[in-house]
N, CA, C and O atoms as a GROMACS GRO file, in nm:
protein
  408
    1UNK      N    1  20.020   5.877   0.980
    1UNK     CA    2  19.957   5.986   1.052
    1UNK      C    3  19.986   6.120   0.984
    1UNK      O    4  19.887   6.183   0.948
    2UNK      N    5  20.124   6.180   0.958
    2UNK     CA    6  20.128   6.266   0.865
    2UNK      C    7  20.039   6.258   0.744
    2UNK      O    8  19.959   6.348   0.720
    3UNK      N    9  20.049   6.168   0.680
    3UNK     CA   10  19.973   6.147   0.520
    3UNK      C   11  19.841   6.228   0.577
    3UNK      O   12  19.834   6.341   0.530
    4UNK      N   13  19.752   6.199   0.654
    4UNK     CA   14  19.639   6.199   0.694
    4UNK      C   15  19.635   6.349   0.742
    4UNK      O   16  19.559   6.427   0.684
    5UNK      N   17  19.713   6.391   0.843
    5UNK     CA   18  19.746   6.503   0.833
    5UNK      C   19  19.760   6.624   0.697
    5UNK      O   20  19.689   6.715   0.654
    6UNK      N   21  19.850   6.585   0.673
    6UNK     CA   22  19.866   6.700   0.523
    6UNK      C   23  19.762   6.706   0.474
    6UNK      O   24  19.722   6.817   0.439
    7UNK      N   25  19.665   6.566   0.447
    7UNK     CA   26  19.527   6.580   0.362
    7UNK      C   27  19.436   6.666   0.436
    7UNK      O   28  19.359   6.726   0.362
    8UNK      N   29  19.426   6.684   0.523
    8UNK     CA   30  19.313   6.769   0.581
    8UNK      C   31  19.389   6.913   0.576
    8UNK      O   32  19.319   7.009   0.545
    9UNK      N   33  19.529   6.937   0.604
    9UNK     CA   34  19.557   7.078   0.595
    9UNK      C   35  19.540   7.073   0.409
    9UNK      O   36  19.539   7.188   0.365
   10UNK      N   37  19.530   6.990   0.323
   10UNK     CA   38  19.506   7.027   0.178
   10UNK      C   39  19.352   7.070   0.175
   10UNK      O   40  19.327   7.186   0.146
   11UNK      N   41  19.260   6.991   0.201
   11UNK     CA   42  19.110   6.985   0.212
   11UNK      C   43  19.094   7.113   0.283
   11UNK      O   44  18.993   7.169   0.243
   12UNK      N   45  19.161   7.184   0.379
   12UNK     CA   46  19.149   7.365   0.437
   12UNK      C   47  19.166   7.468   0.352
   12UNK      O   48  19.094   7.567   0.339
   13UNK      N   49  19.276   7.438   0.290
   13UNK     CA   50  19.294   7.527   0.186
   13UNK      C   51  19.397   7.604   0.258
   13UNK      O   52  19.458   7.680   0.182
   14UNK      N   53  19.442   7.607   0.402
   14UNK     CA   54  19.495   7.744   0.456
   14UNK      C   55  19.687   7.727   0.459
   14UNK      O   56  19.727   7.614   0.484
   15UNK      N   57  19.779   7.820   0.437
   15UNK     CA   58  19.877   7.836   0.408
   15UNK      C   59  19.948   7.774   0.505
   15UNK      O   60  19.897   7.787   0.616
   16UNK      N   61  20.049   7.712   0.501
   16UNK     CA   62  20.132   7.641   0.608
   16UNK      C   63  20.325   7.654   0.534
   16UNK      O   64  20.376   7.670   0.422
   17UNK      N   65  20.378   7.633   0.688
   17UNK     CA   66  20.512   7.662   0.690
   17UNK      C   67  20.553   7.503   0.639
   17UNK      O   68  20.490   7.420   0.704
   18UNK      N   69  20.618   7.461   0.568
   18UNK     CA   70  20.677   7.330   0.579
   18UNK      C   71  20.832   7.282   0.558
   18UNK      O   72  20.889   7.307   0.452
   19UNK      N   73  20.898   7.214   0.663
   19UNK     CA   74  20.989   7.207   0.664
   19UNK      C   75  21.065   7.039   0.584
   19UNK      O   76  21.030   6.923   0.607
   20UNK      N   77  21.154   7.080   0.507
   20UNK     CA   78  21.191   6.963   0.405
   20UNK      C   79  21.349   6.948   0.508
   20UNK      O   80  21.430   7.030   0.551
   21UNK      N   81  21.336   6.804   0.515
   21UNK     CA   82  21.443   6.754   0.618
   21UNK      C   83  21.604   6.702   0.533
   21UNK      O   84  21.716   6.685   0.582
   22UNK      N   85  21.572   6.691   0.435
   22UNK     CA   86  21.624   6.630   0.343
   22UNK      C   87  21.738   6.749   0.271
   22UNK      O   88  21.848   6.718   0.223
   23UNK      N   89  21.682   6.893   0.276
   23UNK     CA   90  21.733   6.994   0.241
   23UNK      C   91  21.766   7.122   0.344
   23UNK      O   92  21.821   7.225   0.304
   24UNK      N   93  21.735   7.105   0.445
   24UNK     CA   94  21.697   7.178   0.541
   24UNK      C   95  21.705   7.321   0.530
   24UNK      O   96  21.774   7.422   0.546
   25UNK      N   97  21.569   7.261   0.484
   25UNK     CA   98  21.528   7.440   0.447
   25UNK      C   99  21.342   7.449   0.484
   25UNK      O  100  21.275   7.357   0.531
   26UNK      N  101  21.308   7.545   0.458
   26UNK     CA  102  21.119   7.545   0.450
   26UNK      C  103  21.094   7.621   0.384
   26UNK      O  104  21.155   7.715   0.333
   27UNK      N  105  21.012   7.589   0.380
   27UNK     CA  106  20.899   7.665   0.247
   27UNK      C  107  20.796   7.744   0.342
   27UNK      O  108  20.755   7.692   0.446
   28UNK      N  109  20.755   7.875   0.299
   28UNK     CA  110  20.701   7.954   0.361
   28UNK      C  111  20.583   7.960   0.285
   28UNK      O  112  20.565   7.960   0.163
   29UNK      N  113  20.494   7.966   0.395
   29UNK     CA  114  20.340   8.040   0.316
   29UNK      C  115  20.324   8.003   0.213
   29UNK      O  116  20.336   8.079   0.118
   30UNK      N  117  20.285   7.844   0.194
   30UNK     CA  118  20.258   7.743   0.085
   30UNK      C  119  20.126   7.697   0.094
   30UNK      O  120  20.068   7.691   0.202
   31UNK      N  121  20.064   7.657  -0.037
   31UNK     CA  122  19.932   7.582   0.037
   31UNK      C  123  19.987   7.434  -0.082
   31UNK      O  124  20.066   7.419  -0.176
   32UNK      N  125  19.883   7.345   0.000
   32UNK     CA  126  19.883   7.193  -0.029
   32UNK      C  127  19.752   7.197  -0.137
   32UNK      O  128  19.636   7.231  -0.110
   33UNK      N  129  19.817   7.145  -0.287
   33UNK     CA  130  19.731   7.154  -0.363
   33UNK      C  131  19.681   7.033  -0.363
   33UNK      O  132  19.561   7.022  -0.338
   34UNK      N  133  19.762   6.908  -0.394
   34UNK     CA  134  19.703   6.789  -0.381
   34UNK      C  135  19.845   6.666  -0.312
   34UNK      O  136  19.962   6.698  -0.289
   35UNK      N  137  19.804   6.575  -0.301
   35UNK     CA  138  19.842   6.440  -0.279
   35UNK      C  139  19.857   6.310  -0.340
   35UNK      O  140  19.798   6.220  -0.281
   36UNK      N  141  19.898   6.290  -0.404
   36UNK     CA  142  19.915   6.126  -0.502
   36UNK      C  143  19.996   6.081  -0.430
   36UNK      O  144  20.099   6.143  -0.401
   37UNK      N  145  19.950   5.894  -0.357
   37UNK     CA  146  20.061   5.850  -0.334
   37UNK      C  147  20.127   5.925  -0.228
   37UNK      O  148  20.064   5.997  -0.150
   38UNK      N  149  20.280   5.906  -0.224
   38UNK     CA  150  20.376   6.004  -0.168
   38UNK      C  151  20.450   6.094  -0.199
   38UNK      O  152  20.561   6.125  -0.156
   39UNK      N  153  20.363   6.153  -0.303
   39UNK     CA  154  20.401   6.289  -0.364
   39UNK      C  155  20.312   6.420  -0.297
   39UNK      O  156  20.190   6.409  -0.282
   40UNK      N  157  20.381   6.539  -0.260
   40UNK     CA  158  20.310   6.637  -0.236
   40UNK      C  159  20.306   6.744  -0.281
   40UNK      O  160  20.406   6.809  -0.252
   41UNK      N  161  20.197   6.823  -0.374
   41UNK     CA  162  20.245   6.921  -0.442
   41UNK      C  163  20.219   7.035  -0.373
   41UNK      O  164  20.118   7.041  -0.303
   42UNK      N  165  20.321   7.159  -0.384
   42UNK     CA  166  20.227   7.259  -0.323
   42UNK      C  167  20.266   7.400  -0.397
   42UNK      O  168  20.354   7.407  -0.483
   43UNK      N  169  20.190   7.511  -0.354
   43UNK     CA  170  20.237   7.615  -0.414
   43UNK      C  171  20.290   7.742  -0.357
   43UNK      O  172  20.245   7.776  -0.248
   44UNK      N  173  20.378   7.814  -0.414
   44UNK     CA  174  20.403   7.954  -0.276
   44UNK      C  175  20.498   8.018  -0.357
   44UNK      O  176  20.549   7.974  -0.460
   45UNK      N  177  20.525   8.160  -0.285
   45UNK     CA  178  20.564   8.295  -0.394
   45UNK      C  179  20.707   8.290  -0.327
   45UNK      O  180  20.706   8.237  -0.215
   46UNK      N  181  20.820   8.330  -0.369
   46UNK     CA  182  20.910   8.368  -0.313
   46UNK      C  183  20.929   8.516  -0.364
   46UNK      O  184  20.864   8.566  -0.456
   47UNK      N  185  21.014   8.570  -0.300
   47UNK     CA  186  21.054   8.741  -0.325
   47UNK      C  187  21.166   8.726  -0.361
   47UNK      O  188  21.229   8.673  -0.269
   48UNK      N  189  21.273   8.759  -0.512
   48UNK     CA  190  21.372   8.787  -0.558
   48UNK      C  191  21.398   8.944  -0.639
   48UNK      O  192  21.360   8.978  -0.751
   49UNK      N  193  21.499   9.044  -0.508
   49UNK     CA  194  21.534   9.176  -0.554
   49UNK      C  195  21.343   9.232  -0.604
   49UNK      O  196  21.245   9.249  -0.531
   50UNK      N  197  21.357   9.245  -0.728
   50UNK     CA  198  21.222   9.345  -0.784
   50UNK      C  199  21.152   9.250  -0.804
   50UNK      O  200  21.040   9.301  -0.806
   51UNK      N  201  21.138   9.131  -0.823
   51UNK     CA  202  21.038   9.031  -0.846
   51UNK      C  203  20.942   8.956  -0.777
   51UNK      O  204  20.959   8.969  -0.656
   52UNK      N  205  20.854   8.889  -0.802
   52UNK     CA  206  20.770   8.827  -0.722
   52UNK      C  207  20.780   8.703  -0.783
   52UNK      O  208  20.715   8.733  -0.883
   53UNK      N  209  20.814   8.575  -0.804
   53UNK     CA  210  20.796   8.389  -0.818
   53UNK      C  211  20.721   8.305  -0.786
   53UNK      O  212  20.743   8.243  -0.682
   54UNK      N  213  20.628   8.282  -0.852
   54UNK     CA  214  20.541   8.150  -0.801
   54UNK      C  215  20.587   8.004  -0.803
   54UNK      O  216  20.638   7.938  -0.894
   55UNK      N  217  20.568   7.984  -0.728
   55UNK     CA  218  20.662   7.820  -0.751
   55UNK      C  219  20.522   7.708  -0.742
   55UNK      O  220  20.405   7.736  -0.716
   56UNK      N  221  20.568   7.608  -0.766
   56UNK     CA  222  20.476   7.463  -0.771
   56UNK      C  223  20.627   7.360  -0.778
   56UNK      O  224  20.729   7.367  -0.847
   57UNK      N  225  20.584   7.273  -0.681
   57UNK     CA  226  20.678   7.197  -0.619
   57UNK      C  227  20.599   7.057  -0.554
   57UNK      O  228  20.497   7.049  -0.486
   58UNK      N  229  20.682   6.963  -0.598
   58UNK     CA  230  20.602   6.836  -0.606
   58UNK      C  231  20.713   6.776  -0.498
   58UNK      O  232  20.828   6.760  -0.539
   59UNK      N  233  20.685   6.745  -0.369
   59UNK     CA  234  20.752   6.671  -0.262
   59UNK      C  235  20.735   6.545  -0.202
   59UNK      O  236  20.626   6.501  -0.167
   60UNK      N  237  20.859   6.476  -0.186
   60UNK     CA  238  20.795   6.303  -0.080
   60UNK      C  239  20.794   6.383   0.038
   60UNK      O  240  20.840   6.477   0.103
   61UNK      N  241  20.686   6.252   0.020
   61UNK     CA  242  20.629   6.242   0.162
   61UNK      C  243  20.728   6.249   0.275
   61UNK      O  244  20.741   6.332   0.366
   62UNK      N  245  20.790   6.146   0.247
   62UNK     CA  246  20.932   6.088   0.365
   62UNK      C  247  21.020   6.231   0.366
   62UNK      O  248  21.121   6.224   0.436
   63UNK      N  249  20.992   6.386   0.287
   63UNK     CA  250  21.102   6.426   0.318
   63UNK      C  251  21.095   6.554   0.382
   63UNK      O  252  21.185   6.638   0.383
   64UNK      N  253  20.951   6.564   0.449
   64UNK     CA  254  20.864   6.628   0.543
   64UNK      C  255  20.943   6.621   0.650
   64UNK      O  256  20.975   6.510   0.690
   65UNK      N  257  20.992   6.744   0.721
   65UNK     CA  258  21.017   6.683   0.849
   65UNK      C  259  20.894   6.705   0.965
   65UNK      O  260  20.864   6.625   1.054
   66UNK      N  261  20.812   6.879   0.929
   66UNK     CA  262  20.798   6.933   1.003
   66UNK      C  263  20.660   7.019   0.901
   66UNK      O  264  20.677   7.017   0.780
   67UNK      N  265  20.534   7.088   0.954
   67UNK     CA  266  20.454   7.136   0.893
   67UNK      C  267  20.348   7.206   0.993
   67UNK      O  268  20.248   7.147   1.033
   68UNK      N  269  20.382   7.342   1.028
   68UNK     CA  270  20.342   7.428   1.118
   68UNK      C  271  20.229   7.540   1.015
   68UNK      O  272  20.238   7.569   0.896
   69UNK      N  273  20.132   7.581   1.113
   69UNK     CA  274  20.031   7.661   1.050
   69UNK      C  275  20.002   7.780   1.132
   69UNK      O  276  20.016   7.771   1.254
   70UNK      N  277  19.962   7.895   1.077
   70UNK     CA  278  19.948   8.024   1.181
   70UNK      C  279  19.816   8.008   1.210
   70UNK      O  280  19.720   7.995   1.135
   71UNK      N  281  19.826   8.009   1.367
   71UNK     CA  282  19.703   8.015   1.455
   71UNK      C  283  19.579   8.118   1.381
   71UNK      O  284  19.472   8.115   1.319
   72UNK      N  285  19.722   8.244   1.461
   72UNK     CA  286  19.595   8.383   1.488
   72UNK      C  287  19.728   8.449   1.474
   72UNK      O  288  19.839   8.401   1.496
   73UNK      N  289  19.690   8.598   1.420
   73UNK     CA  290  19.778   8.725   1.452
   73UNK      C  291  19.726   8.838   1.490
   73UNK      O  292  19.653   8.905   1.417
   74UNK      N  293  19.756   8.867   1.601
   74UNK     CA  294  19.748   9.017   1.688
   74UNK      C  295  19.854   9.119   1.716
   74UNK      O  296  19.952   9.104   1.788
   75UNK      N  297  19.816   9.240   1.639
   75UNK     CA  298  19.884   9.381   1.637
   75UNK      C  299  19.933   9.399   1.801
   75UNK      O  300  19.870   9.403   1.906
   76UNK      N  301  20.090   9.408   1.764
   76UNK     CA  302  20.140   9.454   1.933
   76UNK      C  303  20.086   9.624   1.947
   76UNK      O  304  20.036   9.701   1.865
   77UNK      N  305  20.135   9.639   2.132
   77UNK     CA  306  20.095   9.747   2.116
   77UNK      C  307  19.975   9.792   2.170
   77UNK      O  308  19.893   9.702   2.190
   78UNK      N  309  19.930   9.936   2.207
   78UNK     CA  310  19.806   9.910   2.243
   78UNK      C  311  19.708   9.983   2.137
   78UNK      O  312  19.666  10.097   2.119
   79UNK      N  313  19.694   9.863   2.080
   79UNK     CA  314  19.562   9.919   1.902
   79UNK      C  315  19.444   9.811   1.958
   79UNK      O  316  19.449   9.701   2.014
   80UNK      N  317  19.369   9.872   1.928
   80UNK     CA  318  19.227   9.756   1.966
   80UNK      C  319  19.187   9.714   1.872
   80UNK      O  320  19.123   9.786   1.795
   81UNK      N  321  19.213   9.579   1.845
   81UNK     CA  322  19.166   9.495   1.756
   81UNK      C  323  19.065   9.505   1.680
   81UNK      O  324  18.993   9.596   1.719
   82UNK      N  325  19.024   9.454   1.589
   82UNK     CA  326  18.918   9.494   1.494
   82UNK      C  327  18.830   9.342   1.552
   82UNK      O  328  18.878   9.234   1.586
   83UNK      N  329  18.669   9.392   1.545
   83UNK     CA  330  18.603   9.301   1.612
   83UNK      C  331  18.475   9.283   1.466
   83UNK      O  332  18.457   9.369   1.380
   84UNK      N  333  18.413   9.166   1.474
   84UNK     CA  334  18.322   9.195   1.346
   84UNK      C  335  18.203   9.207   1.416
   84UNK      O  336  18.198   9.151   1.525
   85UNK      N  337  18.109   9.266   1.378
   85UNK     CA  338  17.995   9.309   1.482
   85UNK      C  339  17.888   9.138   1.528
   85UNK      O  340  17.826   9.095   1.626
   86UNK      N  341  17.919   9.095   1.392
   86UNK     CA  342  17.828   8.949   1.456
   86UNK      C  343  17.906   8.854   1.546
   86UNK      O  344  17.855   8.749   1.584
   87UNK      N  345  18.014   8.885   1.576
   87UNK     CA  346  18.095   8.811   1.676
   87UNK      C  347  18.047   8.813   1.776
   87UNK      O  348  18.023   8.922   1.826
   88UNK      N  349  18.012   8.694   1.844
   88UNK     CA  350  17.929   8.652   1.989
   88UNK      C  351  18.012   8.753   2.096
   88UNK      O  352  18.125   8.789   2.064
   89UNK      N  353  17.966   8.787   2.195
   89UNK     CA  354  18.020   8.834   2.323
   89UNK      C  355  18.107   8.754   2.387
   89UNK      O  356  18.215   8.796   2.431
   90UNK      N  357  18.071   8.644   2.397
   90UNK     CA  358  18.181   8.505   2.458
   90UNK      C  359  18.302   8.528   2.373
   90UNK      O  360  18.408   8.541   2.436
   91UNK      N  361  18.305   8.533   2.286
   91UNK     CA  362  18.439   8.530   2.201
   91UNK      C  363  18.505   8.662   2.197
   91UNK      O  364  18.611   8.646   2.136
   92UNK      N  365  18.494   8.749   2.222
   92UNK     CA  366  18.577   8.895   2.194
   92UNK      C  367  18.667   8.869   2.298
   92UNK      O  368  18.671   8.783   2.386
   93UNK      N  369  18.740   8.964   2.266
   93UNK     CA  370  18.896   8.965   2.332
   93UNK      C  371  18.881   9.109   2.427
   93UNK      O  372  18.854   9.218   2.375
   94UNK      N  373  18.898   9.094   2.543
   94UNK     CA  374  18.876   9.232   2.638
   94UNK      C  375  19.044   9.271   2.629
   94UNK      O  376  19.140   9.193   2.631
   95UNK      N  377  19.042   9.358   2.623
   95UNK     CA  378  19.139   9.458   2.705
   95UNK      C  379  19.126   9.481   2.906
   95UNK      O  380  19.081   9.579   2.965
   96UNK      N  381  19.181   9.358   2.963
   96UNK     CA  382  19.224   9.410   3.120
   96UNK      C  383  19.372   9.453   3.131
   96UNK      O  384  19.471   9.389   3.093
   97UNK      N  385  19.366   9.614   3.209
   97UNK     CA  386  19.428   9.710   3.237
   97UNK      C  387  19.424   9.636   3.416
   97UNK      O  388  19.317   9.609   3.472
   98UNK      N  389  19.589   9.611   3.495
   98UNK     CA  390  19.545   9.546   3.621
   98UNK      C  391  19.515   9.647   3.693
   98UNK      O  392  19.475   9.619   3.806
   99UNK      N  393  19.521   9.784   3.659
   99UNK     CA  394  19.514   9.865   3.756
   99UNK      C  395  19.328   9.904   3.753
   99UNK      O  396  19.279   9.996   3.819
  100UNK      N  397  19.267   9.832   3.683
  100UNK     CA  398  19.142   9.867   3.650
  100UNK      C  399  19.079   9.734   3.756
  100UNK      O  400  19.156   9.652   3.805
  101UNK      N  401  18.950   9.733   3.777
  101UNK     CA  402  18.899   9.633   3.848
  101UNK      C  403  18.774   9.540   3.810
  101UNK      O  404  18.667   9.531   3.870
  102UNK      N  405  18.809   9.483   3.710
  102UNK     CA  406  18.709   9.439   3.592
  102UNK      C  407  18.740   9.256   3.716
  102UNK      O  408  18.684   9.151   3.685
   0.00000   0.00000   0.00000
């Protein structure tokens, strides 16, 4: 079920947290380049002092513990979101104030 998993977060393309059980540590803001087998490669930047690092890192399968992805992110606070104008009405995000009577 994982295997199957990871392949579709590879086939997205979109960045994921993944946690290696084996080392216990994670890898941040990686994407899944490919899959052989039970190998997983992936790629992601780390920050050292003045530098920036790209890494590529080839992982088992078995040593996955854990592989979380960011939903959505919204600015705390009261900033009003940025909306794109072709965004349906059903989908926008209102602002209710309880003291208002919407």
């Amino acid at each position: 079920m994982l295997h199957r998993k990871i392949y579709q977060l590879c086939c997205d393309g979109r960045e994921v947290w993944i946690f290696l059980r084996d080392q216990q540590r994670w890898i941040e803001r990686a994407r899944i380049l490919d899959i052989e087998g039970d190998l997983v490669t992936v790629r992601y930047e780390t920050e050292e002092d003045d530098e920036v690092c790209s890494w590529e890192e080839m992982i088992r399968l078995e040593s996955i513990g854990s592989v979380m992805q960011k939903l959505a992110t919204v600015p705390r606070g009261d900033i009003e979101p940025l909306v794109s104008e072709d965004c349906p009405e059903a989908e926008r995000i209102r602002n209710h104030h309880p003291e208002s009577n919407d």
